[in-house]
N, C-alpha and C positions, 0 to 999 in steps of 0.2 A: 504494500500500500504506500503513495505519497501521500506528502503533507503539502499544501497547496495553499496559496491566498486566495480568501474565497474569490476575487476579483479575477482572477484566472482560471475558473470555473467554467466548464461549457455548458451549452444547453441542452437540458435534460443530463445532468453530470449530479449522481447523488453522494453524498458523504455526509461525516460525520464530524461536529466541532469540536478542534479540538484546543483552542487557548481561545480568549478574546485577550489582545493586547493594549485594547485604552483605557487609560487609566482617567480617574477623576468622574466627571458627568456623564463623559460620552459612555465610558466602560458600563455605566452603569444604569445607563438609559440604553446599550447593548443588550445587556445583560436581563436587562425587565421586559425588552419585547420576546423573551426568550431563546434568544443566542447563548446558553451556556454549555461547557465541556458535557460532552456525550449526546448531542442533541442531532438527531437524524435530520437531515438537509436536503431540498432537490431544489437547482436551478432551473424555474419555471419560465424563464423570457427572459428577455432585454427591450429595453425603449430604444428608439431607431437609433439615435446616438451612444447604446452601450450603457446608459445612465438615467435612471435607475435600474436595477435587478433584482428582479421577480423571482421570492423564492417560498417552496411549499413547504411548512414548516408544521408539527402538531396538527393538519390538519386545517391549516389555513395559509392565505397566503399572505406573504408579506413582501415590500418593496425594503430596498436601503441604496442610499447613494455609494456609487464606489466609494468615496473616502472613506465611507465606514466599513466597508466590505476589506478593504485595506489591515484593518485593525483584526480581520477576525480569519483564523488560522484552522485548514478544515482538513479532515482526511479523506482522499479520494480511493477508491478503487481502481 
């Protein structure tokens, strides 16, 4: 398995979280939409410009801007 940023993630690419790196606010406004270690991932789209990225998470989906996708550290298959 590699570890990946999630921002170099393709579409339809699933894995699994494994660090979130920002600390402070962002980490933890990361962290509350539910981005924590061990948490199953699939990159569900991209906006025509690459930004934001659409990802299905728990069961729902969630956007995040690359910069943050930046911060958060995934393992792929």
């Amino acid at each position: 398995m590699a570890r990946l940023i999630m921002r170099q993630m393709q579409d339809n690419q699933a894995g699994i979280v494994t660090s979130v790196k920002a600390a402070g606010e962002l980490g933890r406004r990361i962290r509350d939409m539910g981005l924590v270690p061990g948490t199953e991932i699939k990159v569900q789209g991209r906006a025509p410009l690459y930004d934001p990225v659409a990802l299905r998470i728990k069961g729902f989906i969630l956007t995040l801007r690359n910069k943050e996708a930046d911060y958060i550290e995934v393992e792929v298959q």
